[in-house]
N, C-alpha and C positions, 0 to 999 in steps of 0.2 A: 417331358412334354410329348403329347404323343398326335396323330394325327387330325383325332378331333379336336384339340385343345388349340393346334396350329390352325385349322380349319376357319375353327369360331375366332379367332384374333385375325388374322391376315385376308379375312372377307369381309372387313369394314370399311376397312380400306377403299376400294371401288364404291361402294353402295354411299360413302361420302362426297367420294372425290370426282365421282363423274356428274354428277348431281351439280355443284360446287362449279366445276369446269365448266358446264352447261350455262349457269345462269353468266360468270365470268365472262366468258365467250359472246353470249347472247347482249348481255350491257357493252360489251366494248364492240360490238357490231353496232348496235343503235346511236353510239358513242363516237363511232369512228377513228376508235382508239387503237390503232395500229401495234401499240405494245401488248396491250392489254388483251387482243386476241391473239398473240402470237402466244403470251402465258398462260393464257388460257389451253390452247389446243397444244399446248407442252403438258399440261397437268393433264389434259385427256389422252394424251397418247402415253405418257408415264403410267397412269390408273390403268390403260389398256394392261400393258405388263404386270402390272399387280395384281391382275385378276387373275393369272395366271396360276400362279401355286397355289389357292385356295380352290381354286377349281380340280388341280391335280389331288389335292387334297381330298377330294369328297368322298371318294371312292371307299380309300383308308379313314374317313371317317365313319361313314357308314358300318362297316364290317366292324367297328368299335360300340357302336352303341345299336345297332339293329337286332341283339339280343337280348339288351337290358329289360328290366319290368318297367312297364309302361308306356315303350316305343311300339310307333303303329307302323309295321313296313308300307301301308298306304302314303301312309303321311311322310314319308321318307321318300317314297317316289312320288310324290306331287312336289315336294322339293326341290327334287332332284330333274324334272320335267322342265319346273318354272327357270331354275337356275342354268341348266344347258342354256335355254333361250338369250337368258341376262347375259349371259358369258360371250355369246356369239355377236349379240349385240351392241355389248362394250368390247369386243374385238375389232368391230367394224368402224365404231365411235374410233378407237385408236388409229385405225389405218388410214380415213378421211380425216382425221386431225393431222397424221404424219402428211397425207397428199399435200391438204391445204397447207399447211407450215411449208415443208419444200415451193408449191407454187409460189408464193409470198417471196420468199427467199428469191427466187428466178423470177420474181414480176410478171406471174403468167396471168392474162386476163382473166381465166380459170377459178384465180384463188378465190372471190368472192363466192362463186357459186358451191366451191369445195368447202367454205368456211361454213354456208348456210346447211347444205345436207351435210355437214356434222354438225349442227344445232339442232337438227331437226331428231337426227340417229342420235345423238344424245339424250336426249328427254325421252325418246323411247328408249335405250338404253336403263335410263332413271327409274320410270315406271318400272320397267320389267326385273330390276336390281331390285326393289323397293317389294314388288310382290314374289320374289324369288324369297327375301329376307323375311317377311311375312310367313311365309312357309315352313320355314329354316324354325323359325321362333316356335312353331304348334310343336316341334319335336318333342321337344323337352319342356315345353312350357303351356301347358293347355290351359292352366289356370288365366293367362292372359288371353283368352279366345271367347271366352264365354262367362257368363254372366254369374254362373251356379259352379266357380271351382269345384268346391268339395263333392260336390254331383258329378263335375267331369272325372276326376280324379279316381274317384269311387268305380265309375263304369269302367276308365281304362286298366285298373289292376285287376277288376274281374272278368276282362278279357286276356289276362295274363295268365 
């Protein structure tokens, strides 16, 4: 198993779970379900960590497949562009889950408001995972981007 291989398995992870987290979070706020956001904003600060090695990861994956036939180094830094962004913002998802969980824990009047701006940095977290994964996917897969496969296919080896 080599970097790209670890890359694409272990960056699914986030691109589910903060997503998942989010909506968790979001019902047990409308709910007023005091467990239910506390597991919630434990799975968002868990996925924050998860994002981690697939992010270290890119680099060594890139240098894996940025010479193969077919790869567009554009299309590998627009991936790469999108997913910095995802990364910093389920970083941030993590550390207002961590805040708001500790406030909770210490009963600080705080918590509510720390619970919502990680609702909020969550779903943009979502989004921006979501079009970072979109990205990720045109590398190797351009068939699913457009409408005329074998016409993408065609022009990308003859840029090769």
């Amino acid at each position: 198993m080599n970097a790209a291989h670890l890359h694409i398995i272990l960056v699914h992870l986030p691109i589910v779970l903060i997503p998942t987290g989010a909506i968790i979070l979001t019902l047990s706020l409308l709910r007023r379900s005091s467990a239910g956001a506390s597991i919630a904003l434990l799975l968002l600060v868990c996925s924050a960590v998860l994002a981690v090695p697939p992010f270290l990861l890119g680099e060594g994956a890139e240098e894996i497949v940025e010479d193969l036939p077919g790869i567009s180094e554009d299309v590998i830094e627009e991936h790469e562009e999108a997913a910095d962004i995802a990364f910093w913002l389920t970083i941030a998802t993590g550390l207002l889950g961590a805040g708001s969980l500790a406030a909770r824990r210490l009963g600080k009047p705080t918590s509510k408001s720390l619970a919502l701006a990680t609702v909020v940095v969550s779903y943009a977290a979502s989004a921006s995972l979501l079009y970072a994964a979109h990205q990720g996917g045109k590398i190797r897969h351009p068939e699913a981007y457009t409408s005329d496969s074998k016409k993408t296919l065609e022009v990308d080896e003859a840029h090769h």
